[in-house]
N, CA, C and O atoms as a Maestro MAE file, in Angstrom:
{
 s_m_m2io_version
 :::
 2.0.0
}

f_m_ct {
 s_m_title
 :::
 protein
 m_atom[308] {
  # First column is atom index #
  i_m_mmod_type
  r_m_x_coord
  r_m_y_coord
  r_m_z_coord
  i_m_residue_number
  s_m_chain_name
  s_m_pdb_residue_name
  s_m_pdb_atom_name
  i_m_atomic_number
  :::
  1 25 35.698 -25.847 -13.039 1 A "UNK " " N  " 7
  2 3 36.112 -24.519 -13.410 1 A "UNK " " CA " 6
  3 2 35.546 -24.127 -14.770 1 A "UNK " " C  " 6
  4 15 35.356 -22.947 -15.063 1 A "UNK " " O  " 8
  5 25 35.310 -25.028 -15.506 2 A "UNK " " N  " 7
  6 3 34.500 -24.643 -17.042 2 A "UNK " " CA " 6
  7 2 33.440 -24.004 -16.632 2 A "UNK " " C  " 6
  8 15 33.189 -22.886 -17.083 2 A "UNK " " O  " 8
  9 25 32.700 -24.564 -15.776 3 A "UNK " " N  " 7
  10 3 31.357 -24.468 -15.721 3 A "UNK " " CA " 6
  11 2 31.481 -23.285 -15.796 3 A "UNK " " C  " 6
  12 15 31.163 -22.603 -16.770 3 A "UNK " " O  " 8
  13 25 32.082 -22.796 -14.510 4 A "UNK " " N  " 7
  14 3 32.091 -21.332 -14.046 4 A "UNK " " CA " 6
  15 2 32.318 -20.354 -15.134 4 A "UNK " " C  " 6
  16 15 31.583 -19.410 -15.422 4 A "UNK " " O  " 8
  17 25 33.701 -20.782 -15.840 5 A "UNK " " N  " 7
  18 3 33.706 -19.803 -17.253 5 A "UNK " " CA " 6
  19 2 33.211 -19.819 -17.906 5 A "UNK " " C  " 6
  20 15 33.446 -19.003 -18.797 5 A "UNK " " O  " 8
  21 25 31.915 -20.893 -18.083 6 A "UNK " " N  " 7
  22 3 31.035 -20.613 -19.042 6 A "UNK " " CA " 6
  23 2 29.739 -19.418 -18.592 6 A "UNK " " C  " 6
  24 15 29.062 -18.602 -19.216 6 A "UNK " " O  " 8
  25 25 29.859 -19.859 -17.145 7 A "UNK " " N  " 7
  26 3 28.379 -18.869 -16.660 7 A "UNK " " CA " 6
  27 2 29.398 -17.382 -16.876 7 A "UNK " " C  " 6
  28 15 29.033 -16.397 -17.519 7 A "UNK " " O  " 8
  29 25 30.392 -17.490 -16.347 8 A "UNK " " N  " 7
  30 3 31.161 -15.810 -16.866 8 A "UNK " " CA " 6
  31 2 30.409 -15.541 -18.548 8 A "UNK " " C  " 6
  32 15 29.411 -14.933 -18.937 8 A "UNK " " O  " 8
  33 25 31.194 -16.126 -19.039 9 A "UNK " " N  " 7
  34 3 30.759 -15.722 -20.747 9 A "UNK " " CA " 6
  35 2 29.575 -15.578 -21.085 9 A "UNK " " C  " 6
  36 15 29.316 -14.923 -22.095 9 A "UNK " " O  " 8
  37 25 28.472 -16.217 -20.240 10 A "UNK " " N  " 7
  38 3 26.794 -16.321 -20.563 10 A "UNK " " CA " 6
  39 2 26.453 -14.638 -19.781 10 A "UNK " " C  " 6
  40 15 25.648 -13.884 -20.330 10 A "UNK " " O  " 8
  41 25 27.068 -14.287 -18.673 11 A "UNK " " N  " 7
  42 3 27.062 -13.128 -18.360 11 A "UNK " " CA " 6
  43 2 27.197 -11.992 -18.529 11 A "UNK " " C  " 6
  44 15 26.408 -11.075 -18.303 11 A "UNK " " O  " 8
  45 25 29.011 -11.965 -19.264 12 A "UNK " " N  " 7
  46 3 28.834 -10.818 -20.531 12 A "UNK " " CA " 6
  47 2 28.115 -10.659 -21.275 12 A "UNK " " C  " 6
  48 15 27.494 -9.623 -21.511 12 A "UNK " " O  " 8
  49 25 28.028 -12.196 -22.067 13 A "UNK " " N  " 7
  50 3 27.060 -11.480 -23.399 13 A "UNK " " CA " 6
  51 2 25.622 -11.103 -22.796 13 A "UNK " " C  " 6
  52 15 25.265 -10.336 -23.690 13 A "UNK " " O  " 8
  53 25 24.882 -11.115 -22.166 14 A "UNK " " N  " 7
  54 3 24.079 -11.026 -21.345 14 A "UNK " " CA " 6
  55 2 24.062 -9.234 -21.530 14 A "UNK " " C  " 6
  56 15 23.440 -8.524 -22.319 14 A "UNK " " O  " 8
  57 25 24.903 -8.945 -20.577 15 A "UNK " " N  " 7
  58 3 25.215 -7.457 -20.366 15 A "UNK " " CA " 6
  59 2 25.761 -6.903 -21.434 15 A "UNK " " C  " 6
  60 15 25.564 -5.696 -21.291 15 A "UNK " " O  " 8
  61 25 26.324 -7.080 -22.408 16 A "UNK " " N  " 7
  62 3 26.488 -6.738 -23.629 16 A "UNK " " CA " 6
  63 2 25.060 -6.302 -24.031 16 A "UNK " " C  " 6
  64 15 24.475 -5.220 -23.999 16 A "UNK " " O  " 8
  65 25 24.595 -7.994 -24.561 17 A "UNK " " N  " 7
  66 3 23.299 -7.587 -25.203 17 A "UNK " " CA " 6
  67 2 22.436 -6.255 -24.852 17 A "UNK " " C  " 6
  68 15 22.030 -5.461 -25.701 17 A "UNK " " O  " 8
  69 25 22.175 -6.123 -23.082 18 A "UNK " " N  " 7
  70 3 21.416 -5.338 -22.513 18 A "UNK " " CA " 6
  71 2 21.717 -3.819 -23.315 18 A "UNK " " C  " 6
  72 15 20.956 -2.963 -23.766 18 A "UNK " " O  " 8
  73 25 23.353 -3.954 -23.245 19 A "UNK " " N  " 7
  74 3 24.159 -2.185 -23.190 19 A "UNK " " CA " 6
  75 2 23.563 -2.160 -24.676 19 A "UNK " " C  " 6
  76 15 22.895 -1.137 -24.826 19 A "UNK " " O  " 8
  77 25 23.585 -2.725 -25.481 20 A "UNK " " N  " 7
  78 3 23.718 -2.953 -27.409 20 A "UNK " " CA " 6
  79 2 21.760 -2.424 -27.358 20 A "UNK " " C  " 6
  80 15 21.296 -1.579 -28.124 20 A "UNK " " O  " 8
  81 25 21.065 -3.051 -26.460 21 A "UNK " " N  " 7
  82 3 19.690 -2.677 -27.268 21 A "UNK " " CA " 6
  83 2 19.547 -1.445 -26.531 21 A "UNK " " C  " 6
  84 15 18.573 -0.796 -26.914 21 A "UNK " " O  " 8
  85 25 20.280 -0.858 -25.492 22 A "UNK " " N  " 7
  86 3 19.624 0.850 -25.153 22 A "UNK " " CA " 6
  87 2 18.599 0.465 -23.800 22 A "UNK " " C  " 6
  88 15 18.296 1.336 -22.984 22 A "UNK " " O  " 8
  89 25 18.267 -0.510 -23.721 23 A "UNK " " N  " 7
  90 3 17.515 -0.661 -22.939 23 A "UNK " " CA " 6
  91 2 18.056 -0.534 -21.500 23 A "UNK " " C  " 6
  92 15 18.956 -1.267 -21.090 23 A "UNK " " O  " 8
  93 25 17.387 0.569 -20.635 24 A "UNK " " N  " 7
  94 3 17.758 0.190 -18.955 24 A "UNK " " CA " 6
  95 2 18.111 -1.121 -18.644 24 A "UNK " " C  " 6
  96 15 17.709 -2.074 -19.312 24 A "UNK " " O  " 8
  97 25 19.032 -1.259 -17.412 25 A "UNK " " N  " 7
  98 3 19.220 -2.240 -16.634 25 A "UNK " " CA " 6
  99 2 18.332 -2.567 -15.518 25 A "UNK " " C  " 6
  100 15 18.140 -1.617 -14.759 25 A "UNK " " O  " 8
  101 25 17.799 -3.553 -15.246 26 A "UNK " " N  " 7
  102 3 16.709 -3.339 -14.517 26 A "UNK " " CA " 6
  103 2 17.147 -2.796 -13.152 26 A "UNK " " C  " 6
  104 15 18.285 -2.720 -12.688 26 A "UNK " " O  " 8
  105 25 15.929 -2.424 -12.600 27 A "UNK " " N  " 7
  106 3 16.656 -1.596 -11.250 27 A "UNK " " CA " 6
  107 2 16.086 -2.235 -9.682 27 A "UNK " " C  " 6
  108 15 15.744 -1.291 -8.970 27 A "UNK " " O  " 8
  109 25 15.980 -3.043 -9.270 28 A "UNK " " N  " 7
  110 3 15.031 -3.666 -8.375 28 A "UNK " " CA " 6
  111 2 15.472 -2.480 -7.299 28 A "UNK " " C  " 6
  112 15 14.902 -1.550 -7.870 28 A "UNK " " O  " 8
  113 25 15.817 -2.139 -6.655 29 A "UNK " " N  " 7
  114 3 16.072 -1.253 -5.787 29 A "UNK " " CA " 6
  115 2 15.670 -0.216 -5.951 29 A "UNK " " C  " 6
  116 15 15.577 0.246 -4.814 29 A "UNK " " O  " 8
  117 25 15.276 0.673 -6.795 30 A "UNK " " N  " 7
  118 3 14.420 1.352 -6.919 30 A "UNK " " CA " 6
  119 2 12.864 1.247 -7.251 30 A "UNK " " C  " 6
  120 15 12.076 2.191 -7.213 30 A "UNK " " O  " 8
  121 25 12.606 0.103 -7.538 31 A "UNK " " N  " 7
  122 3 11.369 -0.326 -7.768 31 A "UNK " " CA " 6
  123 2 11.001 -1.002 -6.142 31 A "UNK " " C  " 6
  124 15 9.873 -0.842 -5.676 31 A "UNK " " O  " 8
  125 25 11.828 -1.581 -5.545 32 A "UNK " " N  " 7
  126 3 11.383 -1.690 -4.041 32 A "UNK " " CA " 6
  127 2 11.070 -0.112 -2.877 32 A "UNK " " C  " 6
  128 15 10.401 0.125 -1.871 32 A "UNK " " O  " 8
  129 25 11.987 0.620 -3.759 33 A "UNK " " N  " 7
  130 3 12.000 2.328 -2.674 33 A "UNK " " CA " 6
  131 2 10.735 2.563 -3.296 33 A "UNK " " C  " 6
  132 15 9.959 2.851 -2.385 33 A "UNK " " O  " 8
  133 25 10.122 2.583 -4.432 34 A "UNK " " N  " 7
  134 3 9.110 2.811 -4.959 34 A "UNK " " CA " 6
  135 2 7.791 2.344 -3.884 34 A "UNK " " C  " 6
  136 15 7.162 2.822 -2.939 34 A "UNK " " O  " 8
  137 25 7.823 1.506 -4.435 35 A "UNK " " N  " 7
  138 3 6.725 0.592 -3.688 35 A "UNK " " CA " 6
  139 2 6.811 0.529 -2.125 35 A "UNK " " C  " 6
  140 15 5.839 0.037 -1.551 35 A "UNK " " O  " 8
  141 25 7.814 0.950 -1.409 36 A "UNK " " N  " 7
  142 3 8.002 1.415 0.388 36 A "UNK " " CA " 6
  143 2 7.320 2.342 0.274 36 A "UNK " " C  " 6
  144 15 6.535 2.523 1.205 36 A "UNK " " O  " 8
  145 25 7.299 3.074 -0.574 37 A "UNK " " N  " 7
  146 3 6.866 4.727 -0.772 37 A "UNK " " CA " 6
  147 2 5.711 4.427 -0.671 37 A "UNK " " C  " 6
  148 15 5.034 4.535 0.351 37 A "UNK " " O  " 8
  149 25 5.325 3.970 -1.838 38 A "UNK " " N  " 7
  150 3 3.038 3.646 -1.407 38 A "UNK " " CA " 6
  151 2 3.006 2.633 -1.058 38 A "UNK " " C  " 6
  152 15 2.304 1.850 -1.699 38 A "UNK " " O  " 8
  153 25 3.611 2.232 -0.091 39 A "UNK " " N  " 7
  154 3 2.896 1.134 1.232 39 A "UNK " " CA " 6
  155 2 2.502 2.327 2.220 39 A "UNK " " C  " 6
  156 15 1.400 2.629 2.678 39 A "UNK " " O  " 8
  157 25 3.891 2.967 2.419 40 A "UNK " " N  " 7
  158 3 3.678 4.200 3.525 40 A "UNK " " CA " 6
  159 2 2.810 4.902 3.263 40 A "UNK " " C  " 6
  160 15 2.179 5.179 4.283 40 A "UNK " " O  " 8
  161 25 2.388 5.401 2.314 41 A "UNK " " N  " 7
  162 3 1.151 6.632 1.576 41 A "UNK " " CA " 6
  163 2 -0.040 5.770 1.734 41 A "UNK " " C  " 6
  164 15 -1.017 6.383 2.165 41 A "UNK " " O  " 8
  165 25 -0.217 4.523 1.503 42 A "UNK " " N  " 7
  166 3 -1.126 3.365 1.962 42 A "UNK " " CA " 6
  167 2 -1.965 3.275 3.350 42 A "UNK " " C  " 6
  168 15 -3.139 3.198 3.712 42 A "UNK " " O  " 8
  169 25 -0.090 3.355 4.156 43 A "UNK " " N  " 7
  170 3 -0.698 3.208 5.276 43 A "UNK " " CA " 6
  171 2 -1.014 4.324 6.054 43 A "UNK " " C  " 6
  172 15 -1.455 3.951 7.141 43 A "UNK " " O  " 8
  173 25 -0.963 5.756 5.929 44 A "UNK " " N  " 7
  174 3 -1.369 6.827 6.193 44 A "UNK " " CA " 6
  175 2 -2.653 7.427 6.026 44 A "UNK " " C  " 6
  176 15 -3.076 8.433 6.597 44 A "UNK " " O  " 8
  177 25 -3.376 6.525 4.973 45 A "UNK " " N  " 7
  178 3 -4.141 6.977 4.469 45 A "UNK " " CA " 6
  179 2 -5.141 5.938 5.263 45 A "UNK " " C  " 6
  180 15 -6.177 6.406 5.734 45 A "UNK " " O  " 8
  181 25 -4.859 4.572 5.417 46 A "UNK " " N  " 7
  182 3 -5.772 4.119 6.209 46 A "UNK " " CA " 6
  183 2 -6.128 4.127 7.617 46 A "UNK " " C  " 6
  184 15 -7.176 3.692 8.093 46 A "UNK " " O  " 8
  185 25 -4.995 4.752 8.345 47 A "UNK " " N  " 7
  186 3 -4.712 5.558 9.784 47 A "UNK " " CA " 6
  187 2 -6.001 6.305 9.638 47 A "UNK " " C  " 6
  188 15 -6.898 6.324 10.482 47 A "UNK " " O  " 8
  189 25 -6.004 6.885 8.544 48 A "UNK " " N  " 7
  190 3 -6.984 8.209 8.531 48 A "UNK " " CA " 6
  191 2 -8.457 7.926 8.289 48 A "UNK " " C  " 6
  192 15 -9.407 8.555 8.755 48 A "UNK " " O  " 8
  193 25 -8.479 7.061 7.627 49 A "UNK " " N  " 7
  194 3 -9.563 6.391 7.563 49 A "UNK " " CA " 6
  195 2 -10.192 5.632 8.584 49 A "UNK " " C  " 6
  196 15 -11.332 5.719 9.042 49 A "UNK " " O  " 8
  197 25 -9.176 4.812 8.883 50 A "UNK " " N  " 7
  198 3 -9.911 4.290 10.020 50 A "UNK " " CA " 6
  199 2 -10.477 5.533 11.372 50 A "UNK " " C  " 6
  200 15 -11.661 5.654 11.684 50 A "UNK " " O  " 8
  201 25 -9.465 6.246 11.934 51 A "UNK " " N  " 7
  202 3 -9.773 7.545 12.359 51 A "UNK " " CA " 6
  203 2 -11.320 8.332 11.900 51 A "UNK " " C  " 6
  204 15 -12.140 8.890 12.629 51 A "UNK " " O  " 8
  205 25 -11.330 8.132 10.495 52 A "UNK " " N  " 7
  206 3 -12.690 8.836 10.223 52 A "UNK " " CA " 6
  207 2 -14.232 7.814 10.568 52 A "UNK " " C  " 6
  208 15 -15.351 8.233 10.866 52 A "UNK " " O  " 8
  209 25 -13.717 6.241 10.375 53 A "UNK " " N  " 7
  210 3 -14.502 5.542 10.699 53 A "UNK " " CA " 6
  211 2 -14.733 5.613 12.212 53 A "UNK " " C  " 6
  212 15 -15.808 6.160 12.460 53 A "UNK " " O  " 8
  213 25 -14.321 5.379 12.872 54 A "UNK " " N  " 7
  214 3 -14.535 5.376 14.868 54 A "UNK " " CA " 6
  215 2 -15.343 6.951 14.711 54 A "UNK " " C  " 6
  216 15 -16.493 7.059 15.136 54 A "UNK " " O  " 8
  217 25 -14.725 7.987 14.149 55 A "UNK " " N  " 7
  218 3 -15.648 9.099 14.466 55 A "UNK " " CA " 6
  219 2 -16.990 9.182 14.118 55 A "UNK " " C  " 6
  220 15 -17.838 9.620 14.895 55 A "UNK " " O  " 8
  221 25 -17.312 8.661 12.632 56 A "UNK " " N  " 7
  222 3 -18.258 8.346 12.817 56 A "UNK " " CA " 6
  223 2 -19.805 7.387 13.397 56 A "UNK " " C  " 6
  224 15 -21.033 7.470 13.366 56 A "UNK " " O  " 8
  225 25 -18.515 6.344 13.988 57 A "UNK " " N  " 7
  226 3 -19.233 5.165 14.698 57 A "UNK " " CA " 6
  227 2 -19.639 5.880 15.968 57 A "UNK " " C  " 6
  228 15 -20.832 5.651 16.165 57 A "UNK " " O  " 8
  229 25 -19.128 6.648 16.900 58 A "UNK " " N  " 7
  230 3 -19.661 7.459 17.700 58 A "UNK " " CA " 6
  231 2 -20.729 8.567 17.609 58 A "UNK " " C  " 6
  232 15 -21.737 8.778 18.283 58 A "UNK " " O  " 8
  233 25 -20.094 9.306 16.392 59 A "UNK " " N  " 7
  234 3 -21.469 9.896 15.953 59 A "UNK " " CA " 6
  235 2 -23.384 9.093 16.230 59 A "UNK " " C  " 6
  236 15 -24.457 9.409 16.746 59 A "UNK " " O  " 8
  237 25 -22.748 7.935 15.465 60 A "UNK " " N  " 7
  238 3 -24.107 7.360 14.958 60 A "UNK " " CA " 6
  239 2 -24.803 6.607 16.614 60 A "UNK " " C  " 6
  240 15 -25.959 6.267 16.866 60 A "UNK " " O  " 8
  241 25 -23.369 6.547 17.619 61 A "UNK " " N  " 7
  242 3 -23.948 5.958 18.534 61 A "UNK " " CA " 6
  243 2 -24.528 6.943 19.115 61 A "UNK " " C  " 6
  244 15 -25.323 6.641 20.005 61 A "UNK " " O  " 8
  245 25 -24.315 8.439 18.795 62 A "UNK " " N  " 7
  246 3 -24.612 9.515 19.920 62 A "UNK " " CA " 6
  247 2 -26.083 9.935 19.023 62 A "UNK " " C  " 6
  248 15 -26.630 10.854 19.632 62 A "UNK " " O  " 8
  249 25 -26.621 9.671 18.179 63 A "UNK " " N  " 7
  250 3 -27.576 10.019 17.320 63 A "UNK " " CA " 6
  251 2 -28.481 9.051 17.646 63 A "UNK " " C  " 6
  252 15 -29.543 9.483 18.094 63 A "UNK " " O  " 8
  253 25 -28.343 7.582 17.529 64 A "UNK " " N  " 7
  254 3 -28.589 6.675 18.464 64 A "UNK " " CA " 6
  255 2 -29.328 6.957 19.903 64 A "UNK " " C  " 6
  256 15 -30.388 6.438 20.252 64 A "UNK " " O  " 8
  257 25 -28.809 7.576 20.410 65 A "UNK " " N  " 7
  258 3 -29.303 7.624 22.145 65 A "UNK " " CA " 6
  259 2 -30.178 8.652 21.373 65 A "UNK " " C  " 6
  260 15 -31.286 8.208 21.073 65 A "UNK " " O  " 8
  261 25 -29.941 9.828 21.018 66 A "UNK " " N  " 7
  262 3 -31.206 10.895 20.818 66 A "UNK " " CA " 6
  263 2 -32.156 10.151 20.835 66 A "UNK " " C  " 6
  264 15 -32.890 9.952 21.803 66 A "UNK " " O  " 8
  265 25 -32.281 9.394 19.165 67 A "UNK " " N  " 7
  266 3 -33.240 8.957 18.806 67 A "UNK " " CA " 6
  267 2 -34.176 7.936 19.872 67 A "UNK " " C  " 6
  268 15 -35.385 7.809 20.061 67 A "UNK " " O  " 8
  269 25 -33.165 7.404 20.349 68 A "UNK " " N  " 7
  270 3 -33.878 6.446 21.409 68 A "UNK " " CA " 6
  271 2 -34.669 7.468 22.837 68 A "UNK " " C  " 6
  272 15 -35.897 7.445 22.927 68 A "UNK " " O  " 8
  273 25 -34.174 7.964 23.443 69 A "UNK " " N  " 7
  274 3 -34.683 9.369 24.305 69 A "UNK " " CA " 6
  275 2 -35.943 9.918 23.390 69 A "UNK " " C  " 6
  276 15 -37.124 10.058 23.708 69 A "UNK " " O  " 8
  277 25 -35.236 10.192 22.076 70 A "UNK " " N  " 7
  278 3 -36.813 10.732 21.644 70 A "UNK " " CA " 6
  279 2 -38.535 9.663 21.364 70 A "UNK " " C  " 6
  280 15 -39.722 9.944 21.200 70 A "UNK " " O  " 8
  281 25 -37.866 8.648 21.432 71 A "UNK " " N  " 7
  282 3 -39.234 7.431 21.024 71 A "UNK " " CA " 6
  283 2 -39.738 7.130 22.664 71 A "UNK " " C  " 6
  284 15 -40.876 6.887 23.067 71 A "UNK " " O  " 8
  285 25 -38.594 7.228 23.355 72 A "UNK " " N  " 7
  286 3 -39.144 6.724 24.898 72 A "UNK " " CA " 6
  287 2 -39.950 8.531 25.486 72 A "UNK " " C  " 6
  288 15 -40.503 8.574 26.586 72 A "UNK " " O  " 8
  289 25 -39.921 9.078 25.107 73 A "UNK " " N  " 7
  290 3 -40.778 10.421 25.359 73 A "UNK " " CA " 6
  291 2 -42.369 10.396 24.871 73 A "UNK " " C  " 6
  292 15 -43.375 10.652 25.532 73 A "UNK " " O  " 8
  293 25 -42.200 9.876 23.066 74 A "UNK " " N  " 7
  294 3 -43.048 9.546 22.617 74 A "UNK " " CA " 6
  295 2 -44.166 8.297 23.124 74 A "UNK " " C  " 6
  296 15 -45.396 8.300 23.079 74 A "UNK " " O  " 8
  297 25 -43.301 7.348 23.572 75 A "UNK " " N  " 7
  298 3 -44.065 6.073 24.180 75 A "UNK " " CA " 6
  299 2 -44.855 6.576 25.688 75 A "UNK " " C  " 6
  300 15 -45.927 6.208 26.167 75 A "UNK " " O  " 8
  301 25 -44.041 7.369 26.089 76 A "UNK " " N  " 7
  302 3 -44.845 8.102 27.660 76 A "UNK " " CA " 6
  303 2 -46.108 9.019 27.869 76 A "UNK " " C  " 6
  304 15 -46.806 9.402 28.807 76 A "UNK " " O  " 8
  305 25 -46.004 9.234 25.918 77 A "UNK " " N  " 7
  306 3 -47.019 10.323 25.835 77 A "UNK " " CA " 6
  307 2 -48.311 9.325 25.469 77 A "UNK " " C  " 6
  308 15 -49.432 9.805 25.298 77 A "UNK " " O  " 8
  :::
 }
 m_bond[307] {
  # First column is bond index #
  i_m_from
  i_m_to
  i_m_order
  :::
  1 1 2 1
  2 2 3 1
  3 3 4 2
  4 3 5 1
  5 5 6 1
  6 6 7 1
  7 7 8 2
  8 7 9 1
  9 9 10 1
  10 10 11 1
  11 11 12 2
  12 11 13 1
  13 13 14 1
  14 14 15 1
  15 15 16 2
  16 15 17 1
  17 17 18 1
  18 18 19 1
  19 19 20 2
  20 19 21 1
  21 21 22 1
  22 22 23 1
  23 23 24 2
  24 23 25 1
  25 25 26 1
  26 26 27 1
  27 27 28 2
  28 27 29 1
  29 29 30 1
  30 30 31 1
  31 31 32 2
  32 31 33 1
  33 33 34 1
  34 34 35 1
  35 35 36 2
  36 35 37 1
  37 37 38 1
  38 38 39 1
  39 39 40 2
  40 39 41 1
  41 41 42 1
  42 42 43 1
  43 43 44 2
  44 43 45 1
  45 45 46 1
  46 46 47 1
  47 47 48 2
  48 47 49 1
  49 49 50 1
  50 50 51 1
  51 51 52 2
  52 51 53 1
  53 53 54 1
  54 54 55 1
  55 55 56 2
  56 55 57 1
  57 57 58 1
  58 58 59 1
  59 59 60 2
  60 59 61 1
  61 61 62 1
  62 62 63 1
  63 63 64 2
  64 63 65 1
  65 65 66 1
  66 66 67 1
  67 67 68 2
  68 67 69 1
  69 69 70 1
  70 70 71 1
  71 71 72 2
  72 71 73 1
  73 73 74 1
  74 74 75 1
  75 75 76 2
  76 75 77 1
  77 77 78 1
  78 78 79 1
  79 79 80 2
  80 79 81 1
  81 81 82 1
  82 82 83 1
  83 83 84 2
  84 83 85 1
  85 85 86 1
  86 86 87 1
  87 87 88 2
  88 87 89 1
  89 89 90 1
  90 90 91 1
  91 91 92 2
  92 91 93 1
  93 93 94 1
  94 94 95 1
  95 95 96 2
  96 95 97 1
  97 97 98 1
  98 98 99 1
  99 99 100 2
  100 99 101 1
  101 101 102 1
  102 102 103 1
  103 103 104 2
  104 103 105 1
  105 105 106 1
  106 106 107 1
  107 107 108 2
  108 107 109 1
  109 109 110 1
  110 110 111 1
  111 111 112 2
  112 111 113 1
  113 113 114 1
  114 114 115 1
  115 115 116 2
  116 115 117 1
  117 117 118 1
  118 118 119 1
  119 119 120 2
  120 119 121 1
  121 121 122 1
  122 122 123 1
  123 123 124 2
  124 123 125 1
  125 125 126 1
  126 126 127 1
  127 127 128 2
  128 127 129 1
  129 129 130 1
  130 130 131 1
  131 131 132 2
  132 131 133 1
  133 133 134 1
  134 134 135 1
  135 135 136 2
  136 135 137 1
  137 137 138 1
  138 138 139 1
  139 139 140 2
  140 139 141 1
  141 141 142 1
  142 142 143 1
  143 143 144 2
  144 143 145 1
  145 145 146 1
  146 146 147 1
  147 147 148 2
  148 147 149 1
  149 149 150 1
  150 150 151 1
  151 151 152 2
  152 151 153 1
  153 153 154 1
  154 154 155 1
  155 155 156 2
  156 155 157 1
  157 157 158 1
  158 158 159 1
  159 159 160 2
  160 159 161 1
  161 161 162 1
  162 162 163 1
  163 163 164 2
  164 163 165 1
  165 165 166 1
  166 166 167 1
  167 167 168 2
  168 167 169 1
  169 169 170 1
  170 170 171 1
  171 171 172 2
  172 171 173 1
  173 173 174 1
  174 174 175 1
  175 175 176 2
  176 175 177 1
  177 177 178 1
  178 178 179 1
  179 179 180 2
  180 179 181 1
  181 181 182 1
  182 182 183 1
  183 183 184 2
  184 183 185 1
  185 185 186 1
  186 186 187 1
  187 187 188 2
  188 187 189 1
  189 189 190 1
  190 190 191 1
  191 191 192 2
  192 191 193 1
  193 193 194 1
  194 194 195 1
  195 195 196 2
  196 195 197 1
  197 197 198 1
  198 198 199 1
  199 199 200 2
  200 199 201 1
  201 201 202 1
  202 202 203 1
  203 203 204 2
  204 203 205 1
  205 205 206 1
  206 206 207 1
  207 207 208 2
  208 207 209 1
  209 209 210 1
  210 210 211 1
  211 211 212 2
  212 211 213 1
  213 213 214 1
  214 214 215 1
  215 215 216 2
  216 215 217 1
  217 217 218 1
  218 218 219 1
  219 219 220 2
  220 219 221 1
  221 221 222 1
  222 222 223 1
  223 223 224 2
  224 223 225 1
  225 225 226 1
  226 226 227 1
  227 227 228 2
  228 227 229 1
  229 229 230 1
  230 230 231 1
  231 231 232 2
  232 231 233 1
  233 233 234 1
  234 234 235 1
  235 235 236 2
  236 235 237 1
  237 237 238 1
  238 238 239 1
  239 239 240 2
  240 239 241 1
  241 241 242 1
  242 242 243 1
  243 243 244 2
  244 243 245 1
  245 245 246 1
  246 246 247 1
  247 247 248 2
  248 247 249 1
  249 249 250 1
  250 250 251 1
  251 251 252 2
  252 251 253 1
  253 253 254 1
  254 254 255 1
  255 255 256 2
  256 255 257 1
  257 257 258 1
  258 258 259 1
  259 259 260 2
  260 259 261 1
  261 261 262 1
  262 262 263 1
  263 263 264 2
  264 263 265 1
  265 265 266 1
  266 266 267 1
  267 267 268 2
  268 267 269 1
  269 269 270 1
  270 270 271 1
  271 271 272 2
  272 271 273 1
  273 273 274 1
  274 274 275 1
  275 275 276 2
  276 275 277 1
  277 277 278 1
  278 278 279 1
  279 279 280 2
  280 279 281 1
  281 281 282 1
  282 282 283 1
  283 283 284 2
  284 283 285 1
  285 285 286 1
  286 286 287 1
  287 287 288 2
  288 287 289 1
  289 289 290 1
  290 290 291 1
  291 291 292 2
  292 291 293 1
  293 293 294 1
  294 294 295 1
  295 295 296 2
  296 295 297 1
  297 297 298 1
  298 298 299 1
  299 299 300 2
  300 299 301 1
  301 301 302 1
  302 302 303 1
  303 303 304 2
  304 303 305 1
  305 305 306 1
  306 306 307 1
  307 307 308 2
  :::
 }
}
């Protein structure tokens, strides 16, 4: 049972100290909503990206065939 009242007393003064220098209490719970926040903005953004990548991978495949149609025209000539 000491023990315990000692970790009590190491606790107040603890939280004392904190209240005495002005300083915030730390807030992990808001620093986790934080950081949910730009994971999500993270991952929206790479949705989109990737989205822009496939479009252009088709592009290049459809630019691709031109080009190829146009050299096999050339080779016939």
């Amino acid at each position: 049972m000491d023990e315990f009242a000692a970790l009590e007393e190491r606790i107040l003064r603890a939280v004392n100290l904190v209240k005495r220098s002005g300083m915030p209490a730390p807030r992990p719970w808001s620093r986790a909503a934080l950081a949910d926040t730009k994971l999500r903005e993270q991952a929206a953004l790479t949705e989109q990206l990737q989205k822009e990548v496939s479009t252009m991978r088709a592009e290049r495949d459809h630019v691709r065939q031109r080009v190829e149609r146009l050299l096999a025209q050339l080779d016939a000539l």
